[in-house]
C-alpha positions as CSV (number, residue, x, y, z in Angstrom):
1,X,-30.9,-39.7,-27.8
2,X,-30.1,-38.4,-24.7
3,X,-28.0,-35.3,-23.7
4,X,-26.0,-34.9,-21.3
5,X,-25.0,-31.1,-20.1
6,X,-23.1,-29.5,-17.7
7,X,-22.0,-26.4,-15.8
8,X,-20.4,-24.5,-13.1
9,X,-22.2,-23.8,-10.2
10,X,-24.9,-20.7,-11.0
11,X,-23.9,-20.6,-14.5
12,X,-26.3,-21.8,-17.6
13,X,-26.2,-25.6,-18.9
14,X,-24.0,-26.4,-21.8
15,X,-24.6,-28.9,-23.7
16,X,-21.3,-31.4,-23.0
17,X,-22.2,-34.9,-25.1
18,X,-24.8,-37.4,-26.3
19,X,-25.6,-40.6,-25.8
20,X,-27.4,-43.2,-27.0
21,X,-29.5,-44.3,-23.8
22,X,-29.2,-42.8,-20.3
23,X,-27.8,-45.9,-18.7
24,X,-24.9,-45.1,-21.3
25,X,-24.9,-41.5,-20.1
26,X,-24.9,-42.9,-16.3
27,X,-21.6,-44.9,-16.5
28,X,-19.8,-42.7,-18.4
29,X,-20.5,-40.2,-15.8
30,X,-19.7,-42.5,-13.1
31,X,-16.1,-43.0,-15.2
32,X,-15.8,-39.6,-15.4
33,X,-16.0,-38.3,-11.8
34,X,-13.4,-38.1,-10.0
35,X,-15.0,-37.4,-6.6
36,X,-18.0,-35.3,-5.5
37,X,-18.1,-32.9,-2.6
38,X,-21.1,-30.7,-1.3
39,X,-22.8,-31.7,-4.3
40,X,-20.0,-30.6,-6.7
41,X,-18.0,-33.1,-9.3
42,X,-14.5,-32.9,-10.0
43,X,-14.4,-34.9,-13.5
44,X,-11.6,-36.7,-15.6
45,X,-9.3,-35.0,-18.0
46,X,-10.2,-35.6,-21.2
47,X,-13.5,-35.8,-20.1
48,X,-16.2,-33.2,-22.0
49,X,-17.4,-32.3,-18.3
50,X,-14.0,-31.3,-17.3
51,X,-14.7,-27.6,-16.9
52,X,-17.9,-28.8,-15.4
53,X,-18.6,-29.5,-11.5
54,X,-22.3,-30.3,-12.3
55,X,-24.2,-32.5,-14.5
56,X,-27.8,-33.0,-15.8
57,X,-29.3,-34.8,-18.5
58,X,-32.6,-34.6,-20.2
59,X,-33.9,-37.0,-23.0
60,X,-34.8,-33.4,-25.0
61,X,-32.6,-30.8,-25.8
62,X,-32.7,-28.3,-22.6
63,X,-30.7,-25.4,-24.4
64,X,-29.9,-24.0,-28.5
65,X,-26.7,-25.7,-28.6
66,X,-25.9,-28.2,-31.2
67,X,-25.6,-31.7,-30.7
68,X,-23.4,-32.6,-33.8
69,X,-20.7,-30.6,-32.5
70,X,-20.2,-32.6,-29.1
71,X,-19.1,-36.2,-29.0
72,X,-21.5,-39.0,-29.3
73,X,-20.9,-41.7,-26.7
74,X,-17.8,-40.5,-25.8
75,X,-15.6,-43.5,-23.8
76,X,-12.4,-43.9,-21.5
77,X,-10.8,-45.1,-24.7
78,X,-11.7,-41.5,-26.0
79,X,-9.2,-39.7,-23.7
């Protein structure tokens, strides 16, 4: 599994959804932004990174947060 977190800039990681495999995890996040400037993401309504403007992804969980209470390979048809 692979989890996918993210966060406002200087604030801690939250754990946003999980996925099966990171090339999952990358297209979905390519789906999801909207555009990126500076480094910062503006992502898709609906999205689970929505309040987000960063991303990161780690193939072991990075903070305590529980990953059966965020969507598992969330997709557009999601939303």
């Amino acid at each position: 599994m692979v989890y996918l977190y993210g966060s406002r800039s200087g604030s801690a990681p939250k754990l946003a959804a999980t996925f099966d495999s990171e090339a999952q995890l990358l297209a979905y996040v390519r789906w999801a932004t909207l555009y990126e400037r500076d480094g910062l993401r503006k992502f898709e309504q609906g999205s689970p990174l929505v309040s987000c403007n960063e991303f990161n992804y780690s193939d072991e969980p990075l903070t305590d947060d529980d990953p059966e209470t965020v969507e598992h390979n969330p997709t557009p048809s999601m939303l």
